[in-house]
VEXDREN-2710 file (C-alpha; in Angstrom, 1 decimal):
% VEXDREN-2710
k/r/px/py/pz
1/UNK/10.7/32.2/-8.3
2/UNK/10.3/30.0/-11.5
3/UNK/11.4/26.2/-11.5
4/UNK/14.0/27.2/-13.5
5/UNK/15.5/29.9/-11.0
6/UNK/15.2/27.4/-8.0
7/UNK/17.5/24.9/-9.9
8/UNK/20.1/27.8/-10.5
9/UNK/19.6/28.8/-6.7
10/UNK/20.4/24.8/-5.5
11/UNK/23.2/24.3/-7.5
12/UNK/25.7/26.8/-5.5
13/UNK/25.2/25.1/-1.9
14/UNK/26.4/22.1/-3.3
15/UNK/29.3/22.8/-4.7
16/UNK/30.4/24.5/-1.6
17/UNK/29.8/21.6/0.4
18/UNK/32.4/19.2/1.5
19/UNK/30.7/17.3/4.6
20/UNK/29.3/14.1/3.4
21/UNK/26.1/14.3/3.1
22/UNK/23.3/11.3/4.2
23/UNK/21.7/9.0/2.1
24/UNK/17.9/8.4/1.6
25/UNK/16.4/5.4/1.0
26/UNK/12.6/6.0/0.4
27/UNK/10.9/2.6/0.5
28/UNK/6.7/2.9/-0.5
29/UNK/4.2/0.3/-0.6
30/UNK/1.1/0.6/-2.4
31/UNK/-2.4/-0.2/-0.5
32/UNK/-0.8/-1.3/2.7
33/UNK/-3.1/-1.1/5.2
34/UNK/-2.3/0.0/8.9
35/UNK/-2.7/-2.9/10.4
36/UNK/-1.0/-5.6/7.7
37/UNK/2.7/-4.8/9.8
38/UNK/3.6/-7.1/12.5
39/UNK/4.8/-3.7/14.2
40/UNK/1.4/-2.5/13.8
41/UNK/-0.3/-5.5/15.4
42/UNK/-1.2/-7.9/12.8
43/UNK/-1.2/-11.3/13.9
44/UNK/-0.7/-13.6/11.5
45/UNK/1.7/-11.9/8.6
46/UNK/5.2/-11.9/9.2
47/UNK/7.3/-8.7/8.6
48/UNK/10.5/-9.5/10.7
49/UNK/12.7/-6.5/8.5
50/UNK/10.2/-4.1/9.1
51/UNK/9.7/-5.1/12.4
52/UNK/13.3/-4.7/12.9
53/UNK/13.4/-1.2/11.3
54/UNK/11.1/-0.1/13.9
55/UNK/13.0/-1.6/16.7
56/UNK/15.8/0.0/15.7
57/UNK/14.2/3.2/14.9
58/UNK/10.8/5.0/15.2
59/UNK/7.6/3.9/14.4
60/UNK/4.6/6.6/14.1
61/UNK/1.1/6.0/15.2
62/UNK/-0.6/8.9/13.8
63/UNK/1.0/9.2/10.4
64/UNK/-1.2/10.3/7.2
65/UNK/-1.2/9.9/3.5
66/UNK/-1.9/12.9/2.2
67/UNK/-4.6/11.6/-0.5
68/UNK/-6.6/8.2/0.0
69/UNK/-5.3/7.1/-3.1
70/UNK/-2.1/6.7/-5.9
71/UNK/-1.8/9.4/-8.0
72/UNK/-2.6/11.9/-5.9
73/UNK/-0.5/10.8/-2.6
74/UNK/2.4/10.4/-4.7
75/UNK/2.4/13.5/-5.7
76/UNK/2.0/15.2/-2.4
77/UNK/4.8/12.4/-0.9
78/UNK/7.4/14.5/-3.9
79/UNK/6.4/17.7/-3.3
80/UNK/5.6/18.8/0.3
81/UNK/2.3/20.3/-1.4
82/UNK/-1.3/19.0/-1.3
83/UNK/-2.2/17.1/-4.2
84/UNK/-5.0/20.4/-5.0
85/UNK/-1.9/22.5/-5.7
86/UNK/-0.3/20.3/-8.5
87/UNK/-3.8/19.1/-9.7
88/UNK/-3.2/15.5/-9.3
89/UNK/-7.0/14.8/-7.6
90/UNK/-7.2/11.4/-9.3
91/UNK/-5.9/8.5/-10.1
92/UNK/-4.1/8.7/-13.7
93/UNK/-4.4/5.9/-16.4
94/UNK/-2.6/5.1/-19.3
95/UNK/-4.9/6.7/-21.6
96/UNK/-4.7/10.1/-19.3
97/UNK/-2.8/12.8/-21.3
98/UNK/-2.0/14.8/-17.6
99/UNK/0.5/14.2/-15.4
100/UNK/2.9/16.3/-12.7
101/UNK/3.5/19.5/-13.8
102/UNK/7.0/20.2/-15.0
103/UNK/6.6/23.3/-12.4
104/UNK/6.6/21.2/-9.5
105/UNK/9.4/20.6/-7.9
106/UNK/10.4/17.1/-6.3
107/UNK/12.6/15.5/-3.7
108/UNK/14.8/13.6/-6.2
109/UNK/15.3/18.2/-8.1
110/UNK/16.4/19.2/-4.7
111/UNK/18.6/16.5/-3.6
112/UNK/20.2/16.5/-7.1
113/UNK/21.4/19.5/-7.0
114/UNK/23.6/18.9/-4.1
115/UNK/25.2/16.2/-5.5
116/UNK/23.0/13.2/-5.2
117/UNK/22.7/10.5/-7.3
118/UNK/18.8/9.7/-7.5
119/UNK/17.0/6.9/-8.5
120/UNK/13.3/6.0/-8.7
121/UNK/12.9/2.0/-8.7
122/UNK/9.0/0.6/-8.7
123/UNK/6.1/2.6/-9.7
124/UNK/5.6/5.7/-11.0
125/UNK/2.1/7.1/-11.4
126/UNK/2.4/10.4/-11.8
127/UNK/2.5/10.6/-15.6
128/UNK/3.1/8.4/-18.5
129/UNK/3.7/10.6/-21.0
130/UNK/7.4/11.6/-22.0
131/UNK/7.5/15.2/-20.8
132/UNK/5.9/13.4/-16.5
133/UNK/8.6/10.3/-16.5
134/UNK/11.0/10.7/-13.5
135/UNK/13.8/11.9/-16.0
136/UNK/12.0/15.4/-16.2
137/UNK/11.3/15.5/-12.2
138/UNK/15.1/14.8/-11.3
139/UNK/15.5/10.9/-11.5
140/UNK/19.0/9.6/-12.9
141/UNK/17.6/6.4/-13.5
142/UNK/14.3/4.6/-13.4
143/UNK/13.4/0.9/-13.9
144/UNK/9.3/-0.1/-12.8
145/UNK/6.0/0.2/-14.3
146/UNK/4.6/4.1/-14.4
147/UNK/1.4/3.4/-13.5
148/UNK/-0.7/0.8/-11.4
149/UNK/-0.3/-3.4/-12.0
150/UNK/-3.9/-3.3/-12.8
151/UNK/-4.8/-1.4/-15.7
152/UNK/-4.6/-3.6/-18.6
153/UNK/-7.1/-5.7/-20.4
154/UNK/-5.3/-8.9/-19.3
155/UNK/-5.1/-8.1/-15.5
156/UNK/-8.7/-6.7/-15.4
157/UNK/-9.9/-10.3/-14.4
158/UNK/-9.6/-10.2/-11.1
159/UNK/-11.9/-7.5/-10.3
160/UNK/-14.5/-9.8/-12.1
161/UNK/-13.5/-12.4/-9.6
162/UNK/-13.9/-10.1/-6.5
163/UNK/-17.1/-8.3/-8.0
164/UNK/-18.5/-11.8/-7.7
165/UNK/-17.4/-12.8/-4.3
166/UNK/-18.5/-9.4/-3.2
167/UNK/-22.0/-9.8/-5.3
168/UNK/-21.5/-6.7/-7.1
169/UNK/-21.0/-5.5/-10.9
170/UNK/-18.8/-3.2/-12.9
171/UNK/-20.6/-0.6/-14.8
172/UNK/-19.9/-1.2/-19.2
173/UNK/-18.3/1.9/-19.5
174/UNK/-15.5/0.6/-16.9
175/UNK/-15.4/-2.0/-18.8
176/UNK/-14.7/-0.7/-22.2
177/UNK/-12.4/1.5/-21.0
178/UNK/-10.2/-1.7/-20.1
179/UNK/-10.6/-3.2/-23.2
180/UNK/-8.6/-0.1/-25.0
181/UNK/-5.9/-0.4/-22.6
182/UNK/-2.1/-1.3/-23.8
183/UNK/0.0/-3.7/-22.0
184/UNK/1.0/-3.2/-19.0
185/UNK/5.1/-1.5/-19.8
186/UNK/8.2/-2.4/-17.7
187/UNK/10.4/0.4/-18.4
188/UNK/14.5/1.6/-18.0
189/UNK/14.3/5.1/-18.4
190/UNK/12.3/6.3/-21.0
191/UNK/12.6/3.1/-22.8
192/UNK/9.9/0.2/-22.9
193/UNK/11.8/-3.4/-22.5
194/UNK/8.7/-5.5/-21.5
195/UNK/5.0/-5.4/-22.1
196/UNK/3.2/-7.3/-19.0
197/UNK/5.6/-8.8/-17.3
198/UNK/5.6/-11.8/-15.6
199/UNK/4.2/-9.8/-12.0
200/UNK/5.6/-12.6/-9.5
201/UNK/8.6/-11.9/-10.5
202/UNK/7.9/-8.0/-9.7
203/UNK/9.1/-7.8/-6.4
204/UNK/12.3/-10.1/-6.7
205/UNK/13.2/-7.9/-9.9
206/UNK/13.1/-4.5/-8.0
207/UNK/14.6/-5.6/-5.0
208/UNK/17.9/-6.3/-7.6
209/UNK/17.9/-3.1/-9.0
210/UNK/17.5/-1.5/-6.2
211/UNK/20.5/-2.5/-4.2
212/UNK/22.1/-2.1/-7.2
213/UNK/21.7/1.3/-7.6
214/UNK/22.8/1.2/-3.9
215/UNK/25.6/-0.3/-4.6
216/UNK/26.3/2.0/-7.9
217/UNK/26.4/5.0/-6.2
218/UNK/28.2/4.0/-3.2
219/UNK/31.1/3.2/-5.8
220/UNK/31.1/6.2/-7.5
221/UNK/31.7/7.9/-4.0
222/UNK/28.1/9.8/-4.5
223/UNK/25.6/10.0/-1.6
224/UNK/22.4/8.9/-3.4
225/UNK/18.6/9.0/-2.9
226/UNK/16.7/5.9/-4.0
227/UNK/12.8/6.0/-4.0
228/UNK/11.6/2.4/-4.0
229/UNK/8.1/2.6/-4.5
230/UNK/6.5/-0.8/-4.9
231/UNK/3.7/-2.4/-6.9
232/UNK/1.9/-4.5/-4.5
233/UNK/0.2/-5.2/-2.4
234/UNK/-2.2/-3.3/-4.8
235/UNK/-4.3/-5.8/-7.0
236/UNK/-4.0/-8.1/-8.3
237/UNK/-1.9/-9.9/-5.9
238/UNK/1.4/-11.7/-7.0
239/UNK/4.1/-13.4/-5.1
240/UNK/6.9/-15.2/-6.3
241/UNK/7.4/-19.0/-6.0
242/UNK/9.3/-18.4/-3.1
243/UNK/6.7/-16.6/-0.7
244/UNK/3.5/-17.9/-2.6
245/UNK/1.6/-20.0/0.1
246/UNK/3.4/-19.0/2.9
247/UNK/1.5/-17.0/5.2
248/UNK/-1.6/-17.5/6.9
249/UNK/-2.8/-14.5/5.3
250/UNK/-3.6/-16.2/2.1
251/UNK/-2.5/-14.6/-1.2
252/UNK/-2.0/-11.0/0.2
253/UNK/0.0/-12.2/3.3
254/UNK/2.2/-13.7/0.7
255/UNK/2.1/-10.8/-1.1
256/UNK/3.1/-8.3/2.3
257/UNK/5.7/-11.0/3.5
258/UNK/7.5/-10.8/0.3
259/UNK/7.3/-6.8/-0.2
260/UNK/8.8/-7.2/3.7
261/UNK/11.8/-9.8/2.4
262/UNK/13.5/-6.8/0.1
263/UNK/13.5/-4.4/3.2
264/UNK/16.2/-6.8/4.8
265/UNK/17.7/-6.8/1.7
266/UNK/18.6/-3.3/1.5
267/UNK/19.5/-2.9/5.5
268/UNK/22.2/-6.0/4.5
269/UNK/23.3/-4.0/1.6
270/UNK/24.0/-0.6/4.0
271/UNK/25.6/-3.0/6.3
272/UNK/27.8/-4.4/3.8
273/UNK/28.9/-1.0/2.9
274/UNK/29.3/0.5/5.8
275/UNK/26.9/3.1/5.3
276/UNK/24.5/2.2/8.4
277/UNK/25.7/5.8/9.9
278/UNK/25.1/7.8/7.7
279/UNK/21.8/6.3/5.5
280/UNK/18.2/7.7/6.4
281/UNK/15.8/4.9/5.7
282/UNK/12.3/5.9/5.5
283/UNK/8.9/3.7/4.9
284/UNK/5.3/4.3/4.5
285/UNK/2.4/3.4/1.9
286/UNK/0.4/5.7/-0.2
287/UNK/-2.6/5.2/1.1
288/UNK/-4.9/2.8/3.5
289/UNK/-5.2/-0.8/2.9
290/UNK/-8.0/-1.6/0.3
291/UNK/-11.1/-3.2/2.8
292/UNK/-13.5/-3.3/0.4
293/UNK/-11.7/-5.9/-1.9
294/UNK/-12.5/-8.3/0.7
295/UNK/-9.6/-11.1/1.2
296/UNK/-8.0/-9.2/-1.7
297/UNK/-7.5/-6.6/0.2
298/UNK/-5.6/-5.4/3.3
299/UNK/-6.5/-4.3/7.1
300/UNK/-6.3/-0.9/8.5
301/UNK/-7.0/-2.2/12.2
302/UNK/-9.4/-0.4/13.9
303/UNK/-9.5/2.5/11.8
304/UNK/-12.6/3.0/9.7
305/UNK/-13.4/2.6/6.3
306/UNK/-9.9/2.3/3.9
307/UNK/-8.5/3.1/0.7
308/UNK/-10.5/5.7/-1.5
309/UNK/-12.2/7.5/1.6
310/UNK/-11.4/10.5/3.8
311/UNK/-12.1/8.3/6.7
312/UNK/-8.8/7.6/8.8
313/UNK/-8.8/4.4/7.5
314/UNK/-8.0/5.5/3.8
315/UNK/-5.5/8.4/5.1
316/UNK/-3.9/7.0/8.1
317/UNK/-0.7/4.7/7.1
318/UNK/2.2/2.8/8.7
319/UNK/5.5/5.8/9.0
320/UNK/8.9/3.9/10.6
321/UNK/12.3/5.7/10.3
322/UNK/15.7/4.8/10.5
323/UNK/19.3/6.3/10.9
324/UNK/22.0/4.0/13.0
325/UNK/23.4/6.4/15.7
326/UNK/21.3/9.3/14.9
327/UNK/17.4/8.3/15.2
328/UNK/17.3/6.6/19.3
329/UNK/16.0/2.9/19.0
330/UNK/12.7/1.6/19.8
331/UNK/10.8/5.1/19.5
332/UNK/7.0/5.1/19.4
333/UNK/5.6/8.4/18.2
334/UNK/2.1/9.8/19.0
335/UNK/2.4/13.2/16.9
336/UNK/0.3/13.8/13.9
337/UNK/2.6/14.2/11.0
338/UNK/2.3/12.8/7.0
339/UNK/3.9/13.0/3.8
340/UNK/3.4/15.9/3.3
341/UNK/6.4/16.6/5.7
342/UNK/9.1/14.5/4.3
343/UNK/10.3/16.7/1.6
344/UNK/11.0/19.5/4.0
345/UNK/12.8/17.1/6.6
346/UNK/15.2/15.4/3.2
347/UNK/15.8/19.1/2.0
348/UNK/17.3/19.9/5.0
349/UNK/19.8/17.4/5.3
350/UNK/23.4/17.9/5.3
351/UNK/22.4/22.1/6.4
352/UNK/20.1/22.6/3.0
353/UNK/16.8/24.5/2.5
354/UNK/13.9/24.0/1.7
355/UNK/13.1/25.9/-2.0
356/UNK/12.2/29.5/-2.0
357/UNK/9.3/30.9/-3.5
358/UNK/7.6/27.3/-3.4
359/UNK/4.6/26.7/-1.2
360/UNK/5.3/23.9/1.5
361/UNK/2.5/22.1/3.2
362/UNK/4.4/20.1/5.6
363/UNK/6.8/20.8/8.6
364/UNK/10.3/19.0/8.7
365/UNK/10.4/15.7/11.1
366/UNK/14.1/16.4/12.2
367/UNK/12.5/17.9/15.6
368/UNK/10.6/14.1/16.2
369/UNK/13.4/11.9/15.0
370/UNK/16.8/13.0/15.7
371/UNK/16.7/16.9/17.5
372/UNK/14.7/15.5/20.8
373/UNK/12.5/18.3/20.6
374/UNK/8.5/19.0/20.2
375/UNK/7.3/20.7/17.1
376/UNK/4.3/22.8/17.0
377/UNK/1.4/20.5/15.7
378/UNK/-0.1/21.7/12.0
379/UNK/-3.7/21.6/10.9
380/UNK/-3.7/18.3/8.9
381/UNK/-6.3/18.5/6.1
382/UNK/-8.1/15.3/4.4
383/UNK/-8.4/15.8/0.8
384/UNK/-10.1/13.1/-1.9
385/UNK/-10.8/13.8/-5.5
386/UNK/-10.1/17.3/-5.0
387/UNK/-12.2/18.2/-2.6
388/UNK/-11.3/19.2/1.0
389/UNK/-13.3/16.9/3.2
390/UNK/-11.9/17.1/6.7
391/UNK/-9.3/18.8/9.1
392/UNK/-7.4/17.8/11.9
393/UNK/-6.0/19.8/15.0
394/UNK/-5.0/18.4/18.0
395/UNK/-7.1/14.9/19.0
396/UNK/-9.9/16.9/16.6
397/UNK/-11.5/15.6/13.5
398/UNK/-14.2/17.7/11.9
399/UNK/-15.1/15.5/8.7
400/UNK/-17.7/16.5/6.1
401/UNK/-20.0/13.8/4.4
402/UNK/-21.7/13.4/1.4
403/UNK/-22.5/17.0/-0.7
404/UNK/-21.1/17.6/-3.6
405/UNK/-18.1/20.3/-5.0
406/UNK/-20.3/23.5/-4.1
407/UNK/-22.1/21.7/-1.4
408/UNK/-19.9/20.9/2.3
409/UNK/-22.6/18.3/2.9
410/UNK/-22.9/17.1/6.9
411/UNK/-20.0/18.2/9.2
412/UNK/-19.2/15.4/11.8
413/UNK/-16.8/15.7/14.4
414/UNK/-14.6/13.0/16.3
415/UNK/-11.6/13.0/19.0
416/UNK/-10.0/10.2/16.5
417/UNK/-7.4/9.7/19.7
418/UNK/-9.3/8.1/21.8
419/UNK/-12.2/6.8/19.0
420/UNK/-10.1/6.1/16.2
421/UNK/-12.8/4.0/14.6
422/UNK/-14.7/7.2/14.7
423/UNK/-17.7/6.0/15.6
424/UNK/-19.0/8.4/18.1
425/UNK/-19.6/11.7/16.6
426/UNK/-19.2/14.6/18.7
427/UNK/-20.2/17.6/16.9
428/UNK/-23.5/18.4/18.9
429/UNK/-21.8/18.8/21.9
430/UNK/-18.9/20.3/21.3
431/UNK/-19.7/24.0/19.5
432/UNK/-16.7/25.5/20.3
433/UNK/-14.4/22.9/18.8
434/UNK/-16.7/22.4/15.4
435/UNK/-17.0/25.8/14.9
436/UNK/-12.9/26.4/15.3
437/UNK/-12.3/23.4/12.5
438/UNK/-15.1/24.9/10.5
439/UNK/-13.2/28.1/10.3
440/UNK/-9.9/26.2/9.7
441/UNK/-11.1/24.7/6.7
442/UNK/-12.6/28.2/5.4
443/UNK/-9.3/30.4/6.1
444/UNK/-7.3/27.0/4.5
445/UNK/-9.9/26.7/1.3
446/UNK/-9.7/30.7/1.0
447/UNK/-5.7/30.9/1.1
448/UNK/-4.7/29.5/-2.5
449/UNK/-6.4/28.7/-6.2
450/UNK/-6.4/25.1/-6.9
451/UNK/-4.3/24.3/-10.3
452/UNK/-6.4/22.7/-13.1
453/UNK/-7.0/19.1/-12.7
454/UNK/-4.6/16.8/-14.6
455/UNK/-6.6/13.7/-16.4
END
């Protein structure tokens, strides 16, 4: 079945349909460590909504990004697929002529066909080019920047200004590349209305929109998806006059505390209209907090390494979910699940499918939040630059260092549930289990063809 087929195929259901149907709010952070929460044991930043959302919700310990960085977890977070099968392996700029492939198909393609409004407010990422914006991958609307804060000429700075707190240097070629880079674009649809914005005011701006869009829909009597995929706290760090100074964090504490204010602005906006009951509200961040920025960056706790790397540190992210009189409060969840599994679990809702003839990756998470029942546990694998470097089963990690594309380079092996700083590795005295994993990732690599990298 062809993109075009599954659209025809979606469009029946909901016309048929006359139960109301949930909404989605989708709310993404962008290098937010696993530790930077106050749910998750920081102990200086204050996140009081998102504390709140996982009081009255659940809160996942062993949740995964399905890539260790932005393009490529974005794309897996729309599509249920391993970032491999779409060809997103790296991070896109605005000079890259790739972007999603029109043949995917998305969260906001599925839910819009049963009736939803959808919008997409933050960034983007997956595409600058016309033919990638969220218009063409089912987005109503769009307001945000479509790629990351960073990659202009006039933003470059402060990567000089950590290189030289962390004593190191940025190769020329980086640097010319930076020095052909446009302005960084606000955009409203399709349509430029600002080149490099003021970035402070970032956070404040999309937090408006957003419950706007809210609010839209809930007027026009449409359920709605809204995908609020944030900017920060990816460098460089901004916070508005309001939260600038305020933490004990430093600049990135501002920058978390304020990215935690527009949380609470949304659960008041549900409140307000009633719509509590009957609105899913997810969050997570795209990959592991930044560690090797230094103060710049974030904290992923005890995990090891951060963003960029296969280690659990880069892949391993905060997951809390919400749904008033449907999700049990004050859940803790010890199941491995990701991204990858959120498209199945949102296609389902209301009695939907998930899309025939597409490829899945993930399971649905109806079984953990709201059915009271186990799920069998999937092999999770760790992908990075296109290259399948791990696999997980169970409390088992086999994780491959170094070598190169043709190369596996050194297989290590960790129970990352009782060492989740994976320090201790395991592999010469357990066969059995390295020799399972090892086999895992064969069958796995063996089952599909990669699609051609998108630069």
């Amino acid at each position: 079945m062809n993109r075009r087929q599954f659209l025809c195929s979606m469009a029946a259901p909901a016309l048929a349909r006359s139960k109301p149907l949930p909404n989605v709010v989708l709310i993404y952070a962008d290098d937010l460590g696993y530790g930077d929460l106050g749910c998750y044991g920081h102990p200086t930043i204050r996140t009081p909504n998102l504390d709140r959302l996982a009081a009255e919700g659940s809160r996942f310990t062993q949740f995964y990004s399905a890539a260790p960085l932005c393009s490529p977890s974005r794309a897996a977070l729309l599509t249920g697929r391993y970032p491999v099968r779409s060809g997103i392996n790296f991070v896109l700029f605005p000079d890259s002529e790739g972007g999603l492939p029109e043949s995917e198909v998305t969260i906001a393609e599925i839910l819009k066909q049963r009736g939803y409004a959808t919008g997409i407010v933050g960034k983007w990422h997956l595409g600058h080019l016309p033919k990638y914006l969220p218009a063409r991958h089912g987005f109503d609307s769009y307001f945000g920047i479509p790629y990351s804060n960073d990659m202009s000429l006039r933003t470059n700075p402060v990567y000089e200004e950590i290189n030289r707190e962390m004593g190191r240097t940025r190769s020329p070629k980086v640097l010319e590349r930076y020095r052909t880079l446009p302005g960084i674009p606000l955009m409203r649809d399709e349509q430029v209305i600002e080149t490099e914005p003021d970035q402070a005011q970032l956070t404040p701006r999309y937090s408006a929109e957003a419950n706007a869009f809210i609010r839209r829909s809930a007027a026009a009597g449409r359920p709605f998806f809204l995908y609020f995929a944030h900017t920060f706290p990816h460098v460089p760090l901004f916070a508005s006059t309001r939260f600038r100074g305020r933490s004990l964090r430093g600049l990135y504490g501002d920058t978390v505390e304020e990215l935690d204010w527009p949380v609470g602005e949304v659960l008041k906006t549900l409140a307000r209209l009633k719509l509590e009951e009957n609105t899913l509200v997810l969050f997570s961040s795209d990959n592991g907090g930044a560690v090797q920025l230094g103060r710049h960056g974030g904290s992923n706790g005890a995990l090891r390494e951060g963003k960029g790397t296969p280690w659990e540190g880069g892949m391993r992210v905060p997951f809390i979910a919400r749904w008033k009189g449907k999700i049990a409060p004050g859940q803790v969840r010890t199941e491995v699940a990701s991204t990858l599994d959120i498209l199945p679990t949102l296609a389902r809702l209301g009695g939907g499918g998930t899309p025939a003839g597409v490829t899945l990756d993930g399971a649905g998470l109806a079984p953990l939040l709201w059915e009271g029942k186990s799920r069998p546990q999937p092999d999770f694998f760790y992908y990075h630059a296109g290259l399948l470097r791990g696999v997980r089963r169970g409390a088992w990690k086999l994780h491959l260092t170094g070598g190169q594309a043709d190369e596996p380079g050194k297989a290590e092996l960790y129970n990352v549930e009782t060492d989740i700083a994976e320090r201790f590795d395991m592999a010469g005295g357990r066969p059995r289990e390295l020799a399972e994993l090892q086999e895992a990732m064969k069958r796995h690599a063996a089952s599909f063809t990669p699609a051609p990298t998108q630069r």
